[in-house]
DRENTORKOL-3810 file (N, C-alpha, C; in nm, 4 decimals):
REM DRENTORKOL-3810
@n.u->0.8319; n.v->-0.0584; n.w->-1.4267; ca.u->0.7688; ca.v->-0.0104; ca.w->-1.3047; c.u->0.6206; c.v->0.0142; c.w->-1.3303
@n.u->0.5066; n.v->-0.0274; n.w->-1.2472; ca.u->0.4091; ca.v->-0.0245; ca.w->-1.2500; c.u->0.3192; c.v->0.1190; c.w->-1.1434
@n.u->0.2832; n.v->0.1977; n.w->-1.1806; ca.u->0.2320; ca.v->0.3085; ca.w->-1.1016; c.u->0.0810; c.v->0.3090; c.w->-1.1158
@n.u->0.0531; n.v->0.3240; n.w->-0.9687; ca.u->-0.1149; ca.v->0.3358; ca.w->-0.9797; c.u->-0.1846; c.v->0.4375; c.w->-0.8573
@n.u->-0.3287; n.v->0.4529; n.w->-0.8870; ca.u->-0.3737; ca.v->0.5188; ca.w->-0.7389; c.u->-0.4570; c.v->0.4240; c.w->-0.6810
@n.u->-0.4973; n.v->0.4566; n.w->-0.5501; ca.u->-0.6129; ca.v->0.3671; ca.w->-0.4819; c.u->-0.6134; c.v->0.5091; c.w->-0.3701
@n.u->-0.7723; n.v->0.4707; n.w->-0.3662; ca.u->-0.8206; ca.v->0.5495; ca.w->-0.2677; c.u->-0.8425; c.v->0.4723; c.w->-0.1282
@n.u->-0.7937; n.v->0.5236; n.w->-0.0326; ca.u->-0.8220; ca.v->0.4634; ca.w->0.0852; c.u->-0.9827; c.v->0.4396; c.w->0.1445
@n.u->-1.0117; n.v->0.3293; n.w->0.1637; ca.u->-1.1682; ca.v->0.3211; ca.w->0.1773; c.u->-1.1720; c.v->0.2334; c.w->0.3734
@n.u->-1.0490; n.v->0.1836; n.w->0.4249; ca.u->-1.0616; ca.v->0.0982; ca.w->0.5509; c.u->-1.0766; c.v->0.2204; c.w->0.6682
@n.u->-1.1616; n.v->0.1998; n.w->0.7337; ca.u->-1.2326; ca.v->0.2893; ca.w->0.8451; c.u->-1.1159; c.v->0.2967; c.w->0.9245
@n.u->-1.0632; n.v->0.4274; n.w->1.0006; ca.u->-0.9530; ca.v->0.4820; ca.w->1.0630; c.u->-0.7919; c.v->0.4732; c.w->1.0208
@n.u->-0.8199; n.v->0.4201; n.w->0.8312; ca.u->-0.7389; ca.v->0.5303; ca.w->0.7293; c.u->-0.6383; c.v->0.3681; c.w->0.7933
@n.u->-0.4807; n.v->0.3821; n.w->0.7024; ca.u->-0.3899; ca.v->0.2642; ca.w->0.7491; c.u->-0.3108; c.v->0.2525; c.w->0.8693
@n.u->-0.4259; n.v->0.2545; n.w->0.9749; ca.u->-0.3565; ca.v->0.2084; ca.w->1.1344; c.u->-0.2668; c.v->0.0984; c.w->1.1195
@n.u->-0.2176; n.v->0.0825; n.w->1.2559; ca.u->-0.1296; ca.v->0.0150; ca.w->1.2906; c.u->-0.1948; c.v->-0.2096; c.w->1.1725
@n.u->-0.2764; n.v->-0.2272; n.w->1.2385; ca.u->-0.3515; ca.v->-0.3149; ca.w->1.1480; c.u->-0.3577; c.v->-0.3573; c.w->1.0059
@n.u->-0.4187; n.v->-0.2497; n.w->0.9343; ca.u->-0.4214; ca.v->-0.2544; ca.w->0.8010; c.u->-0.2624; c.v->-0.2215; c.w->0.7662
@n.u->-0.1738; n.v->-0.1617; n.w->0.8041; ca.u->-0.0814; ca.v->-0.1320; ca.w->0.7440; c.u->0.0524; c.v->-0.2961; c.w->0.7654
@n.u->0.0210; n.v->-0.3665; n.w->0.8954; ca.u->0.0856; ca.v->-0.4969; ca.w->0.8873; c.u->0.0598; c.v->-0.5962; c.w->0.7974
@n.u->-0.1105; n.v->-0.5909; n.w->0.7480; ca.u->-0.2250; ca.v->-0.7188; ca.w->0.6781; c.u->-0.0782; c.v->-0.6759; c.w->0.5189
@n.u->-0.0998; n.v->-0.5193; n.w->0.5046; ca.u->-0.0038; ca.v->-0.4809; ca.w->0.3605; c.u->0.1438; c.v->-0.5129; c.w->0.3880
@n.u->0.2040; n.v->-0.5094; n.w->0.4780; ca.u->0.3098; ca.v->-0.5613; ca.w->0.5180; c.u->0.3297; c.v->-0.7177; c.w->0.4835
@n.u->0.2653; n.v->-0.7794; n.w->0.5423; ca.u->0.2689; ca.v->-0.9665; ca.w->0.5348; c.u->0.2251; c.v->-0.9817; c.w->0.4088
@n.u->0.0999; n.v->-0.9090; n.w->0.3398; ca.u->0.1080; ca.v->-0.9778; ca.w->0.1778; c.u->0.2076; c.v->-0.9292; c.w->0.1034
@n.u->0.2732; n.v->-0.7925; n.w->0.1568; ca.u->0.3916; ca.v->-0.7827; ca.w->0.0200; c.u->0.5308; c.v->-0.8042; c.w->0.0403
@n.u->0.5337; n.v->-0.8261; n.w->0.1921; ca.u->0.6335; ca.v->-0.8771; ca.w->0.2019; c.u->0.7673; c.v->-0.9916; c.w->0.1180
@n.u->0.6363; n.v->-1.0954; n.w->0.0800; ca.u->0.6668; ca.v->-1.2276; ca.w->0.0102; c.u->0.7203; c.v->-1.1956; c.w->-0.1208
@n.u->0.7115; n.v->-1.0542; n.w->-0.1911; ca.u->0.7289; ca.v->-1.0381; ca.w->-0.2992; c.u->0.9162; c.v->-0.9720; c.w->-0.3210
@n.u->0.9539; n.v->-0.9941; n.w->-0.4202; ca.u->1.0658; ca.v->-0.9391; ca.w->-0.4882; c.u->1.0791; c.v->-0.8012; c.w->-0.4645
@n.u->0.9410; n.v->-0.7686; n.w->-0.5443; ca.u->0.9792; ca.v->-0.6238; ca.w->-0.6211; c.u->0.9803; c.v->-0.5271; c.w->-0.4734
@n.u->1.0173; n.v->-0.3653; n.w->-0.4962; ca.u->1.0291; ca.v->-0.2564; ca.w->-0.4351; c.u->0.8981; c.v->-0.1799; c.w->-0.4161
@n.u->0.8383; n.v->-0.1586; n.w->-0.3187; ca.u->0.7134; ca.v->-0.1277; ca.w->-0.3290; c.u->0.7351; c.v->0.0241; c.w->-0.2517
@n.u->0.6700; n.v->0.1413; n.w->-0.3234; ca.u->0.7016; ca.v->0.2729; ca.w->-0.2484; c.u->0.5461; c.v->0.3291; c.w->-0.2677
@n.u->0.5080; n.v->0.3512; n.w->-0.1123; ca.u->0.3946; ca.v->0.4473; ca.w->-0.1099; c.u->0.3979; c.v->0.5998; c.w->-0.0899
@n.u->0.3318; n.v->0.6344; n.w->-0.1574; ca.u->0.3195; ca.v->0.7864; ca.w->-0.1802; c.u->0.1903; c.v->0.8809; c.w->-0.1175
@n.u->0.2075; n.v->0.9500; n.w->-0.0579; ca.u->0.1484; ca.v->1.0433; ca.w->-0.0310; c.u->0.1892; c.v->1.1499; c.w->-0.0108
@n.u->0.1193; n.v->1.2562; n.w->-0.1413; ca.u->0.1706; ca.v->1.3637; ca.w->-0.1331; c.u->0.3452; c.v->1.4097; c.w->-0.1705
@n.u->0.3827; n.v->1.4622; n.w->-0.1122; ca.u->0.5256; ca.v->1.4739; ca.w->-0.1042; c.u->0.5852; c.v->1.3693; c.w->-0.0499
@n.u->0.5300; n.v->1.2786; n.w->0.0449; ca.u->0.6046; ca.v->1.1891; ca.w->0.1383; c.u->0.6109; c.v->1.0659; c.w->0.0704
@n.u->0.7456; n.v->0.9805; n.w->0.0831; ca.u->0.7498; ca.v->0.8254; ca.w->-0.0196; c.u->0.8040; c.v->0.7439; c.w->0.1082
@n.u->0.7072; n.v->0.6342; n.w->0.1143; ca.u->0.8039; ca.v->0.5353; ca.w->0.1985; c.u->0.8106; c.v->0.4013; c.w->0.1364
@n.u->0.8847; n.v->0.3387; n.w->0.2029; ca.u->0.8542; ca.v->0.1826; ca.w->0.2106; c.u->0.7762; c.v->0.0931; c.w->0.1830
@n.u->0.6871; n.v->0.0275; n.w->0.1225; ca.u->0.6018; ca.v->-0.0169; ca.w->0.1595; c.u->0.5562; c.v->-0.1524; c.w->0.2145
@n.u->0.7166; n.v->-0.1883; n.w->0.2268; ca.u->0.7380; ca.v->-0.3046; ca.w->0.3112; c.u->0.8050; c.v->-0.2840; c.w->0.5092
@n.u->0.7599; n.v->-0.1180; n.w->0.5076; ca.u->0.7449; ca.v->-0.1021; ca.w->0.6391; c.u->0.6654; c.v->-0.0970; c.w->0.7059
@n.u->0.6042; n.v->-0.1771; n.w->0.7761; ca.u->0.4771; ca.v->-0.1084; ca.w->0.8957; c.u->0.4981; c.v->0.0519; c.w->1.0072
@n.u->0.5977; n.v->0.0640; n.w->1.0067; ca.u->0.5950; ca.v->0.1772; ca.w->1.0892; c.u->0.6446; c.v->0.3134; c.w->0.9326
@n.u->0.7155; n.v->0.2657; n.w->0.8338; ca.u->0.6796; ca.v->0.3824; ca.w->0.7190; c.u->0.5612; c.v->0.4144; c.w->0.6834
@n.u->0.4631; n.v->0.3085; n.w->0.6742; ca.u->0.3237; ca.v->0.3318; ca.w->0.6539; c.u->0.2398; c.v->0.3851; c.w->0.7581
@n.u->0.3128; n.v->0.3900; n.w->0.8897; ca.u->0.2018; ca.v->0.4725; ca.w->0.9531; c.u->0.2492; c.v->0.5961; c.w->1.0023
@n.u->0.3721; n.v->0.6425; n.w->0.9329; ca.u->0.3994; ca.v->0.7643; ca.w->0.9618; c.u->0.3775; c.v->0.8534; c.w->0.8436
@n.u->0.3025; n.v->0.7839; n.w->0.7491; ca.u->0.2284; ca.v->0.8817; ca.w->0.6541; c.u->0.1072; c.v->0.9201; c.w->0.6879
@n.u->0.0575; n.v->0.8934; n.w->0.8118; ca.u->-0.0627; ca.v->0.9490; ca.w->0.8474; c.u->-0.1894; c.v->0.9233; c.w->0.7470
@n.u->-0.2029; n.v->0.8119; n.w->0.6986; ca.u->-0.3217; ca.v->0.7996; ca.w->0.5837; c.u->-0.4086; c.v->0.7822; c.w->0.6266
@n.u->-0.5483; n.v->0.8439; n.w->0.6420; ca.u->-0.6584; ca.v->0.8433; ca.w->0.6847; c.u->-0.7789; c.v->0.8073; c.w->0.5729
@n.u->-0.9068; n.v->0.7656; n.w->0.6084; ca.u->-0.9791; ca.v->0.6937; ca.w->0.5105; c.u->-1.0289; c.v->0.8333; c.w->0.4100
@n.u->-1.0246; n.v->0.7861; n.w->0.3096; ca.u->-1.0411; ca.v->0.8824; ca.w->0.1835; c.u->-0.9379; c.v->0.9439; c.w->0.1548
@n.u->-0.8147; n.v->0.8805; n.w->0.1795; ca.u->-0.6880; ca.v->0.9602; ca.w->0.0935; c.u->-0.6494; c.v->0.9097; c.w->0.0275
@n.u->-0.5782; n.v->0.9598; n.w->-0.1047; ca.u->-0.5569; ca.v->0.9218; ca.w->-0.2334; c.u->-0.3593; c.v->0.8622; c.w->-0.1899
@n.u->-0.3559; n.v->0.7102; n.w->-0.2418; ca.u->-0.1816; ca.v->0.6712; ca.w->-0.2502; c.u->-0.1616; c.v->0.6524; c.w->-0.4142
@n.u->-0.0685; n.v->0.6731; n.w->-0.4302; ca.u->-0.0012; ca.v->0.6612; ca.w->-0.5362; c.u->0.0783; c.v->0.5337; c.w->-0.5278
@n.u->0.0872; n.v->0.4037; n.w->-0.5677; ca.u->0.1784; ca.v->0.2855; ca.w->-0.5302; c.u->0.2392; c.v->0.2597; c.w->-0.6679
@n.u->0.3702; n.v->0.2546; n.w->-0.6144; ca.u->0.4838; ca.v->0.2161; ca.w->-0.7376; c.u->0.5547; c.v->0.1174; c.w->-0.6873
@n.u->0.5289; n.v->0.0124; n.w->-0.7819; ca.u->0.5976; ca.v->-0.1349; ca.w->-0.7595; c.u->0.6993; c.v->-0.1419; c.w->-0.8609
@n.u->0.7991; n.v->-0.2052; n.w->-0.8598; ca.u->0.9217; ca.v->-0.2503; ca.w->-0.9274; c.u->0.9945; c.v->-0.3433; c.w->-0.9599
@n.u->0.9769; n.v->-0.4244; n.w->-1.0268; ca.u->1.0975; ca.v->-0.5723; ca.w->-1.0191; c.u->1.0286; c.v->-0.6817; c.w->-1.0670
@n.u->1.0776; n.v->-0.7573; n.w->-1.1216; ca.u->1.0423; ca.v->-0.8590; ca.w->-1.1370; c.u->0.9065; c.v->-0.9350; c.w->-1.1862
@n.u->0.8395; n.v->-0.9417; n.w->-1.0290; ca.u->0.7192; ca.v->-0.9942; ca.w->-1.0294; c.u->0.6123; c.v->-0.8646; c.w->-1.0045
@n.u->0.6273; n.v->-0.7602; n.w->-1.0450; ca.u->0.5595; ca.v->-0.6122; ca.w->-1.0278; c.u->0.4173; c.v->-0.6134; c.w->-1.0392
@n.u->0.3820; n.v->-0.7697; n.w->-1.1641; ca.u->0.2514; ca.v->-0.7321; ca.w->-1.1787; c.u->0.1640; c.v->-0.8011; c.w->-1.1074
@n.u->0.2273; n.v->-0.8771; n.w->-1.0317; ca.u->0.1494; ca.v->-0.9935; ca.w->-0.9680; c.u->0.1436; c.v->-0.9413; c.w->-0.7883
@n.u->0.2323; n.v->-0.8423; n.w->-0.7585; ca.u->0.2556; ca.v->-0.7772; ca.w->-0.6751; c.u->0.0837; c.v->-0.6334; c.w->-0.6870
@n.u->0.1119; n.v->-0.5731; n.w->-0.8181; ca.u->-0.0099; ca.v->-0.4631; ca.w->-0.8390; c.u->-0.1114; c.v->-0.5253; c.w->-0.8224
@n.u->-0.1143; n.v->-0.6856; n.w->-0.8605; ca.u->-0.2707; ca.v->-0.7274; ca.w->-0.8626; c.u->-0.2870; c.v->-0.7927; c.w->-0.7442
@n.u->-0.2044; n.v->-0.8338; n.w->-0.6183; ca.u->-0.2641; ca.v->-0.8267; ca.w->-0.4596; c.u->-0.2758; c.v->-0.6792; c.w->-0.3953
@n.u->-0.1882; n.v->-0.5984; n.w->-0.4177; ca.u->-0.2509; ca.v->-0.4648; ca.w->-0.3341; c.u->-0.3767; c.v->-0.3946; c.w->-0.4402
@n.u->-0.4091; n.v->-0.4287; n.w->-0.5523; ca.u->-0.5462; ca.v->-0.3894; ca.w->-0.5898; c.u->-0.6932; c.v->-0.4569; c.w->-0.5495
@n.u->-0.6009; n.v->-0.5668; n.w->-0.5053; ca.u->-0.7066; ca.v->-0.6588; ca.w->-0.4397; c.u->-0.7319; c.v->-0.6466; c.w->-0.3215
@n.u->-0.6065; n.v->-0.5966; n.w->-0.2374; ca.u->-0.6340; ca.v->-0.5611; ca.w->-0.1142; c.u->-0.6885; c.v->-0.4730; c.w->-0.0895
@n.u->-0.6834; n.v->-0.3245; n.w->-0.1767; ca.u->-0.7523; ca.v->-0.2028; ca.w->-0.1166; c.u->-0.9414; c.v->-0.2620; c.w->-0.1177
@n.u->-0.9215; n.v->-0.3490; n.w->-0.2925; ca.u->-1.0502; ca.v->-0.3104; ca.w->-0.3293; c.u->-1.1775; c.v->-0.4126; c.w->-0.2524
@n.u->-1.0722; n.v->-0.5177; n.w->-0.1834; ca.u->-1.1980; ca.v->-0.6368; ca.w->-0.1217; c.u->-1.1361; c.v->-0.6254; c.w->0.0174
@n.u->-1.0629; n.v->-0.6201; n.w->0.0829; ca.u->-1.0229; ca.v->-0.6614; ca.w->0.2338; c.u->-1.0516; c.v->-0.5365; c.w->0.3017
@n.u->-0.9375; n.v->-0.3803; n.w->0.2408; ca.u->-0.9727; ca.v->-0.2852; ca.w->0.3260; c.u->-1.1033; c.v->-0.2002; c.w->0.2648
@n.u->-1.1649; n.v->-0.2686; n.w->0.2062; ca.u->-1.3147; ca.v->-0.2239; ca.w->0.1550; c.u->-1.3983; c.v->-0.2036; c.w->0.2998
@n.u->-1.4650; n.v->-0.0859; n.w->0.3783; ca.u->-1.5680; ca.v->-0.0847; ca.w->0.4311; c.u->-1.6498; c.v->-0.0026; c.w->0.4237
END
């Protein structure tokens, strides 16, 4: 299992939008993807788990991937926070 942080940097935090763009790229993958905030863990192959964590820009996730292809999975959502939801 691969565990990491990313700080939220996409302007009005993971709306409905940013939280589908993370949906469709990790979808394709194997592994188990669980986002964290805080006390709260969801899905991270849900669009509506991800927006009932209320993540707003500058909050800290904790993402734990699992399975298989885990690392190839860590290195599109590091890519995603750090170039797409970059603003």
């Amino acid at each position: 299992m691969i565990q990491f942080e990313v700080t939220v940097t996409v302007e009005g935090g993971l709306h409905a939008r940013p939280a589908a763009l993370f949906v469709n790229r990790t979808s394709q993958f194997q592994s188990k993807i669980t986002l964290n905030k805080g006390a709260k863990k969801v899905d991270g192959k849900s669009i509506l788990g991800i927006m009932t964590l209320g993540v707003t820009q500058g909050d800290h996730l904790t993402i734990e991937v699992d399975g298989s292809d885990e690392e190839h999975v860590a290195a599109e959502i590091r890519e995603l926070f750090h170039q797409e939801f970059a603003s």
